[in-house]
Backbone as CSV, one residue per row, in Angstrom:
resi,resn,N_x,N_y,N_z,CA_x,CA_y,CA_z,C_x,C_y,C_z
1,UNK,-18.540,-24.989,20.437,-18.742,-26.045,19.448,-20.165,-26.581,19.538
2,UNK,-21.038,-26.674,18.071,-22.047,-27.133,18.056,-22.448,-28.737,17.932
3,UNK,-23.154,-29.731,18.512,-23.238,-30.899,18.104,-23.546,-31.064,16.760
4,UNK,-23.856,-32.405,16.333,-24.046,-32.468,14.556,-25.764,-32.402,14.739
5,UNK,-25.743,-33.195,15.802,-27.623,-32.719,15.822,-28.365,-31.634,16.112
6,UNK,-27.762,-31.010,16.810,-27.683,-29.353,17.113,-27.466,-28.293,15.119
7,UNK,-26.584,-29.029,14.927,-26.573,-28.631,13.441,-27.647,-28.634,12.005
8,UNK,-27.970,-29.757,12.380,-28.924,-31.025,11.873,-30.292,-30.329,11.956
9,UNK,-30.590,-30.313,13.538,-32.145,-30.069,13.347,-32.558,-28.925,13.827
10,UNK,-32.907,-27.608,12.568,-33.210,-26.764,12.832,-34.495,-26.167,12.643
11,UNK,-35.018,-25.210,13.164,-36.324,-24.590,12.315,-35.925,-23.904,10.792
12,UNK,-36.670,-23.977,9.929,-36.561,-23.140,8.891,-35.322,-23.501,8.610
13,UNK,-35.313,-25.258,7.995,-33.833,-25.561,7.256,-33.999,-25.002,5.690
14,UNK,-32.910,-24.803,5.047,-33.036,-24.274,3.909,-33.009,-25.168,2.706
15,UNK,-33.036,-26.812,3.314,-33.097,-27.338,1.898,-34.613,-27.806,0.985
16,UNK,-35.525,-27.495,1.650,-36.856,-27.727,1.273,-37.389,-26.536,0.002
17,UNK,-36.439,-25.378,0.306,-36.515,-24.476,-0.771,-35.478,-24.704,-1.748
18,UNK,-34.719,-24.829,-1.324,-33.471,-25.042,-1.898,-33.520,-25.904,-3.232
19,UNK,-34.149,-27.532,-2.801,-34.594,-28.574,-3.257,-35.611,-27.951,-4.399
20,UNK,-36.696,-27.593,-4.510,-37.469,-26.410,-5.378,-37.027,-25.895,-6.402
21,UNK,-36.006,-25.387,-5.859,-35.135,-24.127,-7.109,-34.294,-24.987,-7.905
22,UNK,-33.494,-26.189,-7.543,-32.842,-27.405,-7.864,-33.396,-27.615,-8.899
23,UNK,-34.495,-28.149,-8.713,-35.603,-29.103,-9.693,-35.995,-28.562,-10.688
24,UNK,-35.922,-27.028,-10.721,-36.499,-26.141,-11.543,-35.407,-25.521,-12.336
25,UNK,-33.752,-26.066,-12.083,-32.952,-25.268,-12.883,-32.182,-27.008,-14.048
26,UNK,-32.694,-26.911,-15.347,-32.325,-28.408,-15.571,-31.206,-28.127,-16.198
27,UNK,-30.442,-27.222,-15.679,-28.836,-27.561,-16.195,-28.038,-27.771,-15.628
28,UNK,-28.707,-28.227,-14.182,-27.772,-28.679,-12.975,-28.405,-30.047,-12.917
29,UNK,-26.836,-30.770,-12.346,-27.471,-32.216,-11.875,-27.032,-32.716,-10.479
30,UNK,-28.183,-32.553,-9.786,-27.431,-32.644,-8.085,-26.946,-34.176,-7.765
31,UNK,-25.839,-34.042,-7.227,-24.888,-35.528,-6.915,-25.491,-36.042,-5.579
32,UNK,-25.658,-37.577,-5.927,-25.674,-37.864,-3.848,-25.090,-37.694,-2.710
33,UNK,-25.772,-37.143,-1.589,-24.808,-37.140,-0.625,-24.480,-38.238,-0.212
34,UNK,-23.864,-38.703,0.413,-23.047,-39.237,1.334,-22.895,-39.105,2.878
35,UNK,-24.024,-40.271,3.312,-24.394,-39.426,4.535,-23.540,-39.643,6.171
36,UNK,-22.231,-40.298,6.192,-21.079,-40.437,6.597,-20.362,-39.286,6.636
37,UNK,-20.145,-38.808,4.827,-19.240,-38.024,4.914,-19.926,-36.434,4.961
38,UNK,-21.157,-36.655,4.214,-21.989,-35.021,4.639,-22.371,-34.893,6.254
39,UNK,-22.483,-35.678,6.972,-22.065,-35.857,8.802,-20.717,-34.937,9.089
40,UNK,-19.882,-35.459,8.964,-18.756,-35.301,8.766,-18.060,-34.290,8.583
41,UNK,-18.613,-33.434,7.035,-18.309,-31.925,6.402,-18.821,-31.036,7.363
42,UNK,-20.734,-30.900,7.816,-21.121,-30.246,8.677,-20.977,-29.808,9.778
43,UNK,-20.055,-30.785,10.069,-19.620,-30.801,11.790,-18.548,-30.254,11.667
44,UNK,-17.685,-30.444,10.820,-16.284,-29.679,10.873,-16.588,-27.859,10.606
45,UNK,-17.431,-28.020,9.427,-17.777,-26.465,8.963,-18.293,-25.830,10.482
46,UNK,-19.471,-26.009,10.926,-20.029,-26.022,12.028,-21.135,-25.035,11.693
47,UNK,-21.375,-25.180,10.755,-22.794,-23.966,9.816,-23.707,-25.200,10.269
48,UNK,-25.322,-24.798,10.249,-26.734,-25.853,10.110,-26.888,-25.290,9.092
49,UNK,-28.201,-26.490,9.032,-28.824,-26.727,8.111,-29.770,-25.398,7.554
50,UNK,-29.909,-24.195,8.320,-30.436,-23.654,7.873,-30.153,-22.401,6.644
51,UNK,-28.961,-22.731,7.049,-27.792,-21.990,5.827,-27.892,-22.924,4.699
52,UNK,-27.809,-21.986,3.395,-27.550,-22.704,2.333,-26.584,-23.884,2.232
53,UNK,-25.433,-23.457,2.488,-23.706,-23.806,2.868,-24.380,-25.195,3.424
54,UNK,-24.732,-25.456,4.460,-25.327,-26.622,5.099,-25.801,-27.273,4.879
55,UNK,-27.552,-26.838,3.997,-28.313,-27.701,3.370,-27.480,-28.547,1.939
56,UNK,-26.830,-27.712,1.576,-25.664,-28.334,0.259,-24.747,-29.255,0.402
57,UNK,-24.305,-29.083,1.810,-23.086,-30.187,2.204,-24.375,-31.647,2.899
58,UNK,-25.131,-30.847,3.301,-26.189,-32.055,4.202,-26.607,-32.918,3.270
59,UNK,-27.277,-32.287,2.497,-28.372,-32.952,1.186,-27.494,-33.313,0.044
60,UNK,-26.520,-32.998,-0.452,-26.278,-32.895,-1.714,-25.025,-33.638,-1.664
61,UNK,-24.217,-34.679,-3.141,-23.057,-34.821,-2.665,-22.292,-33.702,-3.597
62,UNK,-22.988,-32.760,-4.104,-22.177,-31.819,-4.864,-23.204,-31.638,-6.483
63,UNK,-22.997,-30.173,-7.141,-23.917,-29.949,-8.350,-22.829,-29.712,-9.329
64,UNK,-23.139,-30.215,-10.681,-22.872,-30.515,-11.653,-23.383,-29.518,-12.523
65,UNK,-23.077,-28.280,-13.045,-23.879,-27.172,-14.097,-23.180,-27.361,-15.439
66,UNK,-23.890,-27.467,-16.294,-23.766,-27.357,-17.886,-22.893,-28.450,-18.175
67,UNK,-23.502,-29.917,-17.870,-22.283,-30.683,-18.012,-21.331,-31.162,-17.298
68,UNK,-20.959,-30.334,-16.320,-19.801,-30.281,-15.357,-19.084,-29.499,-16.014
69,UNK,-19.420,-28.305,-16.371,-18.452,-27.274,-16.681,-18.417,-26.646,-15.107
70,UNK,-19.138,-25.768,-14.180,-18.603,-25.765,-13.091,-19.119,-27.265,-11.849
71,UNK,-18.330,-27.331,-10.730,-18.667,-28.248,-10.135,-18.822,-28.119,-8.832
72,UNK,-19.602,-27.862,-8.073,-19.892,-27.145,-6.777,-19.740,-28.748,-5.871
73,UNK,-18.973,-28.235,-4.995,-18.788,-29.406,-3.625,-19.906,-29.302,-2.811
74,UNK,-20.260,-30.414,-2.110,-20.852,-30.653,-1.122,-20.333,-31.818,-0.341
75,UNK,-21.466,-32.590,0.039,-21.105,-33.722,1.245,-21.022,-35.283,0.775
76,UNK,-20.108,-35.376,0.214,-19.867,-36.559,-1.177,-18.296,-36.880,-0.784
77,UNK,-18.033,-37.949,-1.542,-16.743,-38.612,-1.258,-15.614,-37.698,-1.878
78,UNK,-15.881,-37.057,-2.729,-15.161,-36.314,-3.736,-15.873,-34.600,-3.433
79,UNK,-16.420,-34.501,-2.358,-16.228,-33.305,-1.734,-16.022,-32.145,-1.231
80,UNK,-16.385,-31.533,-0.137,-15.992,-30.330,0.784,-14.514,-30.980,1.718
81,UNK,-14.947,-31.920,1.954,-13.941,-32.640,2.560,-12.674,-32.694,2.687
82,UNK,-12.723,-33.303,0.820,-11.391,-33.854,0.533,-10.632,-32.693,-0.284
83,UNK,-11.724,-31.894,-1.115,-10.937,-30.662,-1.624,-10.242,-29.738,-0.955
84,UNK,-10.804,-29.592,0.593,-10.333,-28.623,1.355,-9.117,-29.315,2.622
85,UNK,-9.205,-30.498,2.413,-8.692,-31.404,3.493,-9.085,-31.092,4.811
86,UNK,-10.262,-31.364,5.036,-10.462,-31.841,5.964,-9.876,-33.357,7.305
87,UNK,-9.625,-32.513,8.014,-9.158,-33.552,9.387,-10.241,-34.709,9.145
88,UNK,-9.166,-35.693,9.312,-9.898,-37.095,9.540,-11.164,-37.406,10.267
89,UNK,-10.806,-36.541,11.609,-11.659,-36.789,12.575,-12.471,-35.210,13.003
90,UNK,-13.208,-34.975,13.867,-13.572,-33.699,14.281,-12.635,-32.573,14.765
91,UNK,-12.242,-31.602,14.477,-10.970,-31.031,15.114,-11.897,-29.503,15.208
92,UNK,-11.942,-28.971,16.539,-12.429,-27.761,17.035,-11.558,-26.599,16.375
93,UNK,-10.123,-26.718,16.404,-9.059,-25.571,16.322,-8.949,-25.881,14.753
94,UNK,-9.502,-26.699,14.024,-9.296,-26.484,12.519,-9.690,-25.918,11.567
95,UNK,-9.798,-24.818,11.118,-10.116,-23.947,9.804,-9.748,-23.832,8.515
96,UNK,-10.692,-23.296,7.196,-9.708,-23.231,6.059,-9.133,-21.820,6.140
97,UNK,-7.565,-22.026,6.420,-6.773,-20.564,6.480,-7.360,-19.401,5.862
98,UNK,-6.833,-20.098,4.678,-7.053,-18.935,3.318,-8.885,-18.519,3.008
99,UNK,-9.318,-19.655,3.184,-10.665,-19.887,2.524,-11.233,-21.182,2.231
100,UNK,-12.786,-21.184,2.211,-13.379,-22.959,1.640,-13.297,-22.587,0.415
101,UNK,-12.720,-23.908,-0.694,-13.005,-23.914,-1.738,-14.130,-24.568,-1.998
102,UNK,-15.180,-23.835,-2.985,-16.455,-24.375,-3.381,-16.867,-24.831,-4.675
103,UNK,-15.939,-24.459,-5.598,-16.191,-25.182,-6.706,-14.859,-24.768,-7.244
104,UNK,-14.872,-25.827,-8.508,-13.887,-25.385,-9.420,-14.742,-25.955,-10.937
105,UNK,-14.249,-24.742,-11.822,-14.794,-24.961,-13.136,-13.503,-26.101,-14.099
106,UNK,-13.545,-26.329,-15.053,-13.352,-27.351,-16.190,-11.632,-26.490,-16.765
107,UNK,-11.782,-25.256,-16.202,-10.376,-24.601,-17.161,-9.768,-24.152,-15.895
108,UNK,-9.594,-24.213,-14.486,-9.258,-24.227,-13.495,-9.454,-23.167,-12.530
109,UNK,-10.420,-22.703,-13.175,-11.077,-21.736,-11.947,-11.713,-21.793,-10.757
110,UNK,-11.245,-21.344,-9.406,-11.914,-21.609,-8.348,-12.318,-20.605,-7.660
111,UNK,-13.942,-20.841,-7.258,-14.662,-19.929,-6.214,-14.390,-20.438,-4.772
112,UNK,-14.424,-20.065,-4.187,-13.479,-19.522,-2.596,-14.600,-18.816,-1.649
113,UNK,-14.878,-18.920,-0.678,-15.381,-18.445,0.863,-14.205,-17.752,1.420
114,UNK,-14.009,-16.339,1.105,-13.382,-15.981,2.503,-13.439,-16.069,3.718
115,UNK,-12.068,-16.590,4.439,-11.918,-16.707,5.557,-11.771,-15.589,6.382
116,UNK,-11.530,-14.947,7.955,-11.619,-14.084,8.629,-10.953,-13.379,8.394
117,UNK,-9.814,-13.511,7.248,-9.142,-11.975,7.126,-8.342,-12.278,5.839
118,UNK,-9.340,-12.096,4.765,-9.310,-11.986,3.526,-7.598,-11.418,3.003
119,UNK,-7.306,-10.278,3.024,-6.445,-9.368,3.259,-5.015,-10.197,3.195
120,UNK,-4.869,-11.011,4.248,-3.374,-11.671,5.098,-3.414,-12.499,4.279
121,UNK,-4.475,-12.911,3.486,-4.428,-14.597,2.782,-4.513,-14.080,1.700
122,UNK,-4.354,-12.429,0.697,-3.856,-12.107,-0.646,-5.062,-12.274,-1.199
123,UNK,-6.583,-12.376,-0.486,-7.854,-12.493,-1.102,-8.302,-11.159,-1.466
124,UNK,-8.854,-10.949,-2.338,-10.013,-9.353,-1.926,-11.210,-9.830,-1.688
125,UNK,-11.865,-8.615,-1.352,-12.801,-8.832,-0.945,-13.102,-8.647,0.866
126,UNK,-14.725,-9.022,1.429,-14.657,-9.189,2.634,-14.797,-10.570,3.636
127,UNK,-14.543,-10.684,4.489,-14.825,-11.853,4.782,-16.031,-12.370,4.827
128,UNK,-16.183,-14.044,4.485,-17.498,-14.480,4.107,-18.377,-13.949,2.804
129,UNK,-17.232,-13.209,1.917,-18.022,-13.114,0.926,-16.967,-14.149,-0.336
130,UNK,-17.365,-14.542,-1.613,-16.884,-15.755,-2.427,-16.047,-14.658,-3.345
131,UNK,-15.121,-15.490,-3.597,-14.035,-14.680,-4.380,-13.956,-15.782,-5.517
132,UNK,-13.455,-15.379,-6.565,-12.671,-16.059,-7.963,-11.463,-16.045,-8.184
133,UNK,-10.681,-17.836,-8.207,-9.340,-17.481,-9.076,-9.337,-17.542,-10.782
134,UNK,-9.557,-16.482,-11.681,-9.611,-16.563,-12.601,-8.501,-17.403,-13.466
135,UNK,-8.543,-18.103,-13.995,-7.643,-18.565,-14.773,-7.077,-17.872,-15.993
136,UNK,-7.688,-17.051,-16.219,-7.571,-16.485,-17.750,-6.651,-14.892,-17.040
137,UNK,-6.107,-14.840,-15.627,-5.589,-13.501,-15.371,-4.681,-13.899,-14.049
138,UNK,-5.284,-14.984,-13.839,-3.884,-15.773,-12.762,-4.705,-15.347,-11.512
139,UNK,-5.307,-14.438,-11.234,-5.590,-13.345,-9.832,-6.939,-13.714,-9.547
140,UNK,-6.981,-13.071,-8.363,-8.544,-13.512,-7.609,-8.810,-12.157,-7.741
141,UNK,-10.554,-12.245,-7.746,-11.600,-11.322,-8.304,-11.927,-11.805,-7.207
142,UNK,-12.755,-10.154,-6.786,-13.920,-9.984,-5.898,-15.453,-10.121,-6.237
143,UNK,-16.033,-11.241,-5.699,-17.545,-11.148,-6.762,-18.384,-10.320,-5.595
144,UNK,-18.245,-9.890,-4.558,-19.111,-8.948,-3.863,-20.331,-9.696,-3.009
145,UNK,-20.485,-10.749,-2.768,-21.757,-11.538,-2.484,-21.452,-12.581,-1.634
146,UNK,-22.186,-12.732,-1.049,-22.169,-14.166,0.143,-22.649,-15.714,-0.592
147,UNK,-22.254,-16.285,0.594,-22.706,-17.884,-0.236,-24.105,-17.760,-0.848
148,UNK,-25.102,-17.469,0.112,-26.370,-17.570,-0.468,-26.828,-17.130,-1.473
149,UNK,-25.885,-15.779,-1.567,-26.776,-14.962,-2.944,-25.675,-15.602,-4.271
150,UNK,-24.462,-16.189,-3.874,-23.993,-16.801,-5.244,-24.699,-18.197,-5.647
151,UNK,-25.047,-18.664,-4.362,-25.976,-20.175,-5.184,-27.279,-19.629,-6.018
152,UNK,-27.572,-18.488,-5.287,-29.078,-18.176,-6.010,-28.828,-17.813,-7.365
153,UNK,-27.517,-17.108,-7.666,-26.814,-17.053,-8.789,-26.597,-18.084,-9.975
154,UNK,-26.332,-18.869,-9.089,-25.926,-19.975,-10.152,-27.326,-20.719,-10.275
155,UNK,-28.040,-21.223,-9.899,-29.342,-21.351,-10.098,-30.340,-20.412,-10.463
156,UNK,-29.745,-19.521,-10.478,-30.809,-18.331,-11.974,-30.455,-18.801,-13.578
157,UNK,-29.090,-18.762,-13.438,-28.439,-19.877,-15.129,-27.791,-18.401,-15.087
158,UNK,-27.723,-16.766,-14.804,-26.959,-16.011,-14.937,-25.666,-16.077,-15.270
159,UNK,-24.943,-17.075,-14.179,-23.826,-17.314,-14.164,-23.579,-17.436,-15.566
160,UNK,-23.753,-18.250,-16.640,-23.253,-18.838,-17.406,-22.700,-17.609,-18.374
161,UNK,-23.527,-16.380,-18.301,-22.501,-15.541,-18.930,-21.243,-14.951,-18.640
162,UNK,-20.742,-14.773,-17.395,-19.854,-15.233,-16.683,-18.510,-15.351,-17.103
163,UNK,-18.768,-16.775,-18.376,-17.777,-17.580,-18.854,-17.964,-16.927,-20.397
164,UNK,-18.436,-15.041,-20.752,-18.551,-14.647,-21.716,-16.496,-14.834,-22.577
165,UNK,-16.778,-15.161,-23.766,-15.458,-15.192,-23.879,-14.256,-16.392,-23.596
166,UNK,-14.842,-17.010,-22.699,-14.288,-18.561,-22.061,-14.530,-19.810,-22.538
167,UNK,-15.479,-18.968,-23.511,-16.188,-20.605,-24.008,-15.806,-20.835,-25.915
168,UNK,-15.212,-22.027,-26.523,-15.220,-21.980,-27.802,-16.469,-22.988,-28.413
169,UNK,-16.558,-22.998,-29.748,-17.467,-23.901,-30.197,-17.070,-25.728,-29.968
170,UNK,-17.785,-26.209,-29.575,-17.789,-27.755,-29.048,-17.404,-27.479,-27.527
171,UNK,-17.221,-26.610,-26.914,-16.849,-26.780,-25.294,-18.099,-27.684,-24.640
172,UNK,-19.107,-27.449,-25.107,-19.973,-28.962,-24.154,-19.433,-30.283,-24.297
173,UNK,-19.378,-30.508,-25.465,-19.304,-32.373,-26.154,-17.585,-32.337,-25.302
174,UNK,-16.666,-31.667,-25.048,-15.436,-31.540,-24.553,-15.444,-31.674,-22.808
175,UNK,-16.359,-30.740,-22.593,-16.688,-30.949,-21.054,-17.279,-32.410,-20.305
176,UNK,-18.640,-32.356,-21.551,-18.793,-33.692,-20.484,-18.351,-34.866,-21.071
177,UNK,-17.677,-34.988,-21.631,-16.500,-36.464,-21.985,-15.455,-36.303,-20.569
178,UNK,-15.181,-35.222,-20.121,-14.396,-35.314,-18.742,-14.598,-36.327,-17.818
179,UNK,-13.865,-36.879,-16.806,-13.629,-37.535,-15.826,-13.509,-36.837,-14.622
180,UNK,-14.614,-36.959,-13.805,-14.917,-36.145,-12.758,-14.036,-35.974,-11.755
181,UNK,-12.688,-35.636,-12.492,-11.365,-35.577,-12.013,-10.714,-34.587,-12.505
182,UNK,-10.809,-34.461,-13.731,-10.426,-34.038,-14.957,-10.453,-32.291,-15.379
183,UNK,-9.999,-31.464,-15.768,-10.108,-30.418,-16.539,-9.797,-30.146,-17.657
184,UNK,-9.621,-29.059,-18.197,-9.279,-28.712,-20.089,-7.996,-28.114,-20.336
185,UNK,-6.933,-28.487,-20.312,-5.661,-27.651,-20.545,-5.882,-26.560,-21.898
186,UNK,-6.160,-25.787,-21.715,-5.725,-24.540,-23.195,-3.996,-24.459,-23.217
187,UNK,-3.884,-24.480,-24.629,-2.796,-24.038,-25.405,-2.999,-23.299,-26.614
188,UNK,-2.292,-21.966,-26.813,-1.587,-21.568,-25.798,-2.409,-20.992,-24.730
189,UNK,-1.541,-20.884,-23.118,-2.706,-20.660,-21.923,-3.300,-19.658,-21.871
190,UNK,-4.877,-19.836,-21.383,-5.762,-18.888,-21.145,-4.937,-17.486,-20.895
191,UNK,-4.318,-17.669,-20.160,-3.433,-15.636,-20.010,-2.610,-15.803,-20.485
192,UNK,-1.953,-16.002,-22.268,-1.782,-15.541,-23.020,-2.184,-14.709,-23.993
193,UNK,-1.298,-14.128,-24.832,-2.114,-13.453,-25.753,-2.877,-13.931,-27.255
194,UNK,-2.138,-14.511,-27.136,-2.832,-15.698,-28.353,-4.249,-16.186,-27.936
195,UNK,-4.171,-16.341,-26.801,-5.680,-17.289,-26.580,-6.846,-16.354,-26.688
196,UNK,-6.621,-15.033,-25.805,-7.292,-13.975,-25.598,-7.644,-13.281,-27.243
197,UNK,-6.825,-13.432,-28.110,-7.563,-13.236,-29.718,-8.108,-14.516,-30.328
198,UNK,-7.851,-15.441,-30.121,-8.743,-16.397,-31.142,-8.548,-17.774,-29.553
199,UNK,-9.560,-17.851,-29.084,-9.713,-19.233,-27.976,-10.215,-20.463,-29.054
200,UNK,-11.079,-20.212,-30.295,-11.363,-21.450,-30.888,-9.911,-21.781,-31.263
201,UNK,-9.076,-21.587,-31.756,-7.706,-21.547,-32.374,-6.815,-22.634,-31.772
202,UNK,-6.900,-22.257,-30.345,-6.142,-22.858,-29.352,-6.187,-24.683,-29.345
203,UNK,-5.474,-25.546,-28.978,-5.624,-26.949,-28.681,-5.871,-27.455,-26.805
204,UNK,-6.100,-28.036,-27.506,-7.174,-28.195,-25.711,-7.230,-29.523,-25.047
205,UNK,-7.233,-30.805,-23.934,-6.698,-31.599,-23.611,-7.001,-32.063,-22.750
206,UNK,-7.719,-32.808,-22.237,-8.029,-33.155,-20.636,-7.251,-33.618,-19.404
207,UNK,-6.777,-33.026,-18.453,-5.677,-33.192,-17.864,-6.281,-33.454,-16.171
208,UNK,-5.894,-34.023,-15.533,-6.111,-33.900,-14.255,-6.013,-32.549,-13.608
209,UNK,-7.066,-32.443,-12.724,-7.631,-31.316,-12.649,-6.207,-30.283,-11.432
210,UNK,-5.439,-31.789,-10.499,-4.488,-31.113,-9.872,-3.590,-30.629,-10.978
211,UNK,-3.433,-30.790,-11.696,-2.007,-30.626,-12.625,-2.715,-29.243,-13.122
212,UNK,-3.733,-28.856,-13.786,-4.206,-28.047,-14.121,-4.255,-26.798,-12.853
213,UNK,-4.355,-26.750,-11.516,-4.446,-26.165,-10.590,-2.977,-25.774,-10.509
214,UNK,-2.269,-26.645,-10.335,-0.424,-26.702,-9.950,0.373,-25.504,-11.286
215,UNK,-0.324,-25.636,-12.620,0.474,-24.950,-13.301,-0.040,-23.189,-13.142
216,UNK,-1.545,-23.652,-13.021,-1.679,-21.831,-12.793,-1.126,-21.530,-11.937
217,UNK,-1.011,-21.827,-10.330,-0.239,-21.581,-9.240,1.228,-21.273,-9.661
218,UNK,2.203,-22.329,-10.534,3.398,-21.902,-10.529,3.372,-20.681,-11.378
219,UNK,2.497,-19.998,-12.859,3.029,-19.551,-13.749,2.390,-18.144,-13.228
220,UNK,1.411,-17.879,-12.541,1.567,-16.777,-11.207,2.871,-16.453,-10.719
221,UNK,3.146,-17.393,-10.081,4.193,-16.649,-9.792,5.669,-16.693,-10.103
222,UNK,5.729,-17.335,-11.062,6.598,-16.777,-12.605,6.284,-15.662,-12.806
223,UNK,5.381,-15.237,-13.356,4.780,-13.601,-13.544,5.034,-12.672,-12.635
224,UNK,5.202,-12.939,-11.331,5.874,-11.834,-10.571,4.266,-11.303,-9.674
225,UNK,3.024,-12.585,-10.202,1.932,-11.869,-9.610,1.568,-12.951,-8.198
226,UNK,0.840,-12.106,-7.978,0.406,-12.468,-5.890,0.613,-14.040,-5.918
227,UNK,0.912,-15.036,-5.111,0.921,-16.265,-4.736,-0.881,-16.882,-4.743
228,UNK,-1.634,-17.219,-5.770,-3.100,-17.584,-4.858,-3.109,-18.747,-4.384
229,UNK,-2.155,-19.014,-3.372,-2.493,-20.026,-2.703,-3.002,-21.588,-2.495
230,UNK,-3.968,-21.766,-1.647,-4.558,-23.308,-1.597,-5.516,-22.855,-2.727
231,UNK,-5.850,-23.612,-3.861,-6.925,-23.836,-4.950,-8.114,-24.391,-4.834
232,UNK,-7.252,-26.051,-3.769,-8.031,-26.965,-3.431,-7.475,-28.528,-3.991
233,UNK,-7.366,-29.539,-3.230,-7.173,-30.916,-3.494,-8.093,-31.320,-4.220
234,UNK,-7.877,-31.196,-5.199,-8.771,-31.734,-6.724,-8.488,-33.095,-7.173
């Protein structure tokens, strides 16, 4: 086990670049940290500062892209923390089983950190690399890449094609009227067939973002497809 200052103060921390690329992508809006609870996240994770993962939970209380269409956690009250439940206090023997959840988008999609054995926890992929629960197919996707090279991702603006197909006309003015709680219920649902031919068509709704998590989980496995698990305390 590493101390938090041991964590804290490294050579060649990564948020001085990090911070750079931030400033330079204006469709993100970085949240405050919280420097209690970004204490707190770091020490449990037990990554430094010189990892991306670190400088994000250290510096940041979480990023905001296109609105808050996706919403990346960091070290904020509303969190790495609390999405993943984190122990109250410091706990050595505590891990995320399945995986860290790292963001979740507006229609209930969540990117994921594999944990040490991807496989047992119904993930693909390898460990330590970020996986997707798609909403629009119920199942987790393998995106092939580690934390670092998906933030660099999402701070290229690449990502946003991504959501080719996911997106109807007015989805901004819809997104950021949200409550940073909040997601978009589609009707009928994204993995239907109706939605998948006409998504402008569909009626749409802002719902708390657990309720939105809870129904993809159950209607998975209604479908007879894999269990995906923890989503995340949204």
């Amino acid at each position: 086990m590493r101390r938090l200052d041991e964590l804290m103060n490294v050579d060649d921390p990564a948020w001085p670049e990090l911070r750079e690329a931030l400033a330079a992508a204006p469709s993100i809006r970085v949240l405050p940290a919280d420097e209690p609870e970004a204490h707190r996240c770091l020490l449990q994770l037990q990554v430094t500062a010189r990892s991306t993962l670190g400088a994000l939970t250290l510096h940041t209380g979480g990023l905001l892209l296109d609105d808050g269409w996706l919403r990346v956690f960091g070290g904020g009250p509303a969190g790495l923390g609390r999405v993943n439940r984190f122990p109250t206090t410091f706990d050595p023997g505590w891990h995320p089983g399945t995986g860290l959840v790292l963001a979740h988008d507006v229609l209930g999609g969540v990117f994921a950190l594999n944990g040490h054995d991807p496989a047992a926890a119904g993930r693909p992929g390898d460990p330590g690399q970020v996986t997707y629960f798609a909403p629009d197919s119920l199942e987790w996707e393998a995106l092939d890449v580690g934390h670092s090279a998906w933030t660099s991702w999402l701070l290229s603006g690449q990502w946003a094609s991504f959501y080719d197909g996911l997106r109807w006309p007015g989805w901004r003015a819809e997104t950021a009227a949200l409550a940073a709680d909040q997601g978009i219920a589609v009707y009928p649902f994204l993995w239907s067939e109706q939605a998948h031919q006409d998504l402008a068509a569909t009626s749409r709704r802002p719902v708390p973002m657990r309720e939105l998590l809870g129904i993809a989980g159950d209607f998975a496995q209604q479908a007879g497809l894999p269990d995906p698990g923890f989503l995340g305390d949204a």
